[in-house]
N, C-alpha and C positions, 0 to 999 in steps of 0.2 A: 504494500500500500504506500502511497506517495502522499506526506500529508503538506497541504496547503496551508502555510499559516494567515491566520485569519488576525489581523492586527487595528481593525476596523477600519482600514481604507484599502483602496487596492483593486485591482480587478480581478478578482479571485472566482467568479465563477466562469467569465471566459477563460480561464486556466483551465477549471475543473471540465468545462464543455471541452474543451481540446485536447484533453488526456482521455477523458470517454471515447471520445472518437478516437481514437486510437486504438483500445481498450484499454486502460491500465484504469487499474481502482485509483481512486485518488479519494479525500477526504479533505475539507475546508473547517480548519480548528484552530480552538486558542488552550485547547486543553494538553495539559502539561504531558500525561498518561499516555494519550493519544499518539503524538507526536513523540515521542521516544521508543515509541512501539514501532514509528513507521520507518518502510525499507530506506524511504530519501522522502526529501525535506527544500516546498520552494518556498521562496519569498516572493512574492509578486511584487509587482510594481506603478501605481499611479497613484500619486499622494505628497505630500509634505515631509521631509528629511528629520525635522524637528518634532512635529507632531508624530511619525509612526516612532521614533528612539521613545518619545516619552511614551507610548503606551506600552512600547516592552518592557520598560523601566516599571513601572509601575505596577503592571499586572506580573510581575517577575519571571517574563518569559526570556527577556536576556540570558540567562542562567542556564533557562531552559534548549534555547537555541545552540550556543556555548558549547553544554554538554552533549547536546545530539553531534557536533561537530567534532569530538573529540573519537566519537565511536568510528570514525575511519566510513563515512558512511554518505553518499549524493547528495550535495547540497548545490540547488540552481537560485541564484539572485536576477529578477526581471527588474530594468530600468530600477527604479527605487531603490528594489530590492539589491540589486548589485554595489549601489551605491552605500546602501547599509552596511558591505562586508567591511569599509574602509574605517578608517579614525575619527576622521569628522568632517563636516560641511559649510560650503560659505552659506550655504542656504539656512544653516542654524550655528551659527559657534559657539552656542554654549552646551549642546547636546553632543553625546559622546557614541560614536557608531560603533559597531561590534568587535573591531580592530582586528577583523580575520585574515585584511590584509594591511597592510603600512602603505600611506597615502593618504592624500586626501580628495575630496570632490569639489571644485572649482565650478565655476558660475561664466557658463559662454559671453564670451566680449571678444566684439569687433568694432575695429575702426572703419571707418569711411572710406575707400578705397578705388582704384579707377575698373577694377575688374566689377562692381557692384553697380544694379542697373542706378544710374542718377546719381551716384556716387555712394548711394547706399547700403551701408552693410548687411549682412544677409540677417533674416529675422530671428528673433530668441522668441519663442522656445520653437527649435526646429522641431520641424514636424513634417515625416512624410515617409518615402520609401528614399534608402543612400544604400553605399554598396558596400560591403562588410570584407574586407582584405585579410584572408590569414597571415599571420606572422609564423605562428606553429601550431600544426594537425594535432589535434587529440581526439576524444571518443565525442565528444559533444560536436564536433567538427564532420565525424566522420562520413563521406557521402556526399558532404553540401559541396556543391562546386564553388571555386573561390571568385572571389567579389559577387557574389550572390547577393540581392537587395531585400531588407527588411523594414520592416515599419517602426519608425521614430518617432517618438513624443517627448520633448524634455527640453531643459535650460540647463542643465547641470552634467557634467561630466567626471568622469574617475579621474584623476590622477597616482596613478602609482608610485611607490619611491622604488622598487624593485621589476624593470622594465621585461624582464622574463615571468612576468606573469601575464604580457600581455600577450591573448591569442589571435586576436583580429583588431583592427584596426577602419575606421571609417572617415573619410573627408567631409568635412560641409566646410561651407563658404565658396568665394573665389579669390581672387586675390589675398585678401583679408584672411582666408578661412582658417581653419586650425585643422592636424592630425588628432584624430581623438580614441582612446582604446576605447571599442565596441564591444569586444570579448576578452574576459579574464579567466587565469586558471592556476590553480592551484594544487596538486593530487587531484580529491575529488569532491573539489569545490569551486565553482563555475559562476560566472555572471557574465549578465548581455544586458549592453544599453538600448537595445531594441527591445521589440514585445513580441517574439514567437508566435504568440495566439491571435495576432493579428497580419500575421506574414504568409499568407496561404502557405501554397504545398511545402515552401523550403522552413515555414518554422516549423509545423508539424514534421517534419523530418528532424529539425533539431529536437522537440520535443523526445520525439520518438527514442534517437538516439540516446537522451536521457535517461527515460525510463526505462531501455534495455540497463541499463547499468544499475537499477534498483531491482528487478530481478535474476 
């Protein structure tokens, strides 16, 4: 079983519909029991950086997440959630992220530039389909043909401080634009600043490849 944590924002049942279809059991919870029962473990992603740490914080699933990560066992972060594996955010600085990896998540800025239509920089929070570059193959990888295009929603980006975690890699802007890590990895802990559930057949394919790895 794949459990969904459920942190009260997020888009957690287009997760759950996307694994269905696949088949894999999946389950949408904040129970502690639950989720340390399960084979892997995602974090979704659409929501506030600051708002979803404090309800982990609170509801003391920090701890709980933490310790599912020590048992050697699938753990996927979507946009947010990816964002969650890091230290902390410009989008909250006083909230403390799960620090599964070293880095931190930065806040898209552009200058005004001559590649931009009227001189303008390209918009925050991008949003669309951009094309995902591997750096290095793994199993979450495995399949997807490289620069494959996925669907993006966000203003905020990872930055990592150790650059061998990063698996894929995506452009936005023009002139002006930034290289941004798209995919992170780590043993067998994963994040994408895209939304798989919304990226037809090739996120279902990354999905897939996930969930083979929880059975």
């Amino acid at each position: 079983m794949i459990a969904i944590l459920d942190y009260g924002i997020g888009n957690l049942m287009s997760v759950h519909k996307a694994l269905q279809k696949l088949g894999y059991s999946s389950e949408v919870t904040r129970e502690p029991g639950l989720i340390m029962r399960a084979d892997a473990l995602i974090l979704p992603g659409v929501g506030a950086f600051g708002e979803a740490m404090d309800f982990l914080e609170r509801s003391g699933l920090v701890m709980t997440v933490k310790e599912f990560l020590e048992g050697n066992r699938p753990v996927l972060g979507i946009c947010l959630g990816m964002q969650m594996l890091f230290e902390k955010s410009e989008e909250a600085p006083w909230a403390r992220g799960l620090s599964v990896l070293p880095g931190v998540v930065k806040r898209l800025r552009f200058a005004p530039g001559p590649g931009s239509p009227a001189g303008r920089p390209p918009k925050v929070p991008h949003m669309g389909w951009n094309r995902v570059k591997s750096r290095a193959r793994n199993m979450l990888l495995d399949s997807i043909p490289d620069e494959s295009y996925f669907y993006f929603a966000h203003s905020y980006y990872a930055a990592p401080e150790d650059p061998s975690v990063v698996a894929g890699e995506t452009f936005y802007g023009a002139d002006t634009g930034v290289v941004m890590p798209s995919v992170v990895a780590r043993g067998l802990v994963f994040g994408v600043q895209f939304h798989p559930e919304k990226s037809g057949d090739v996120g279902l394919a990354l999905l897939r490849n996930f969930g083979r790895m929880a059975v």
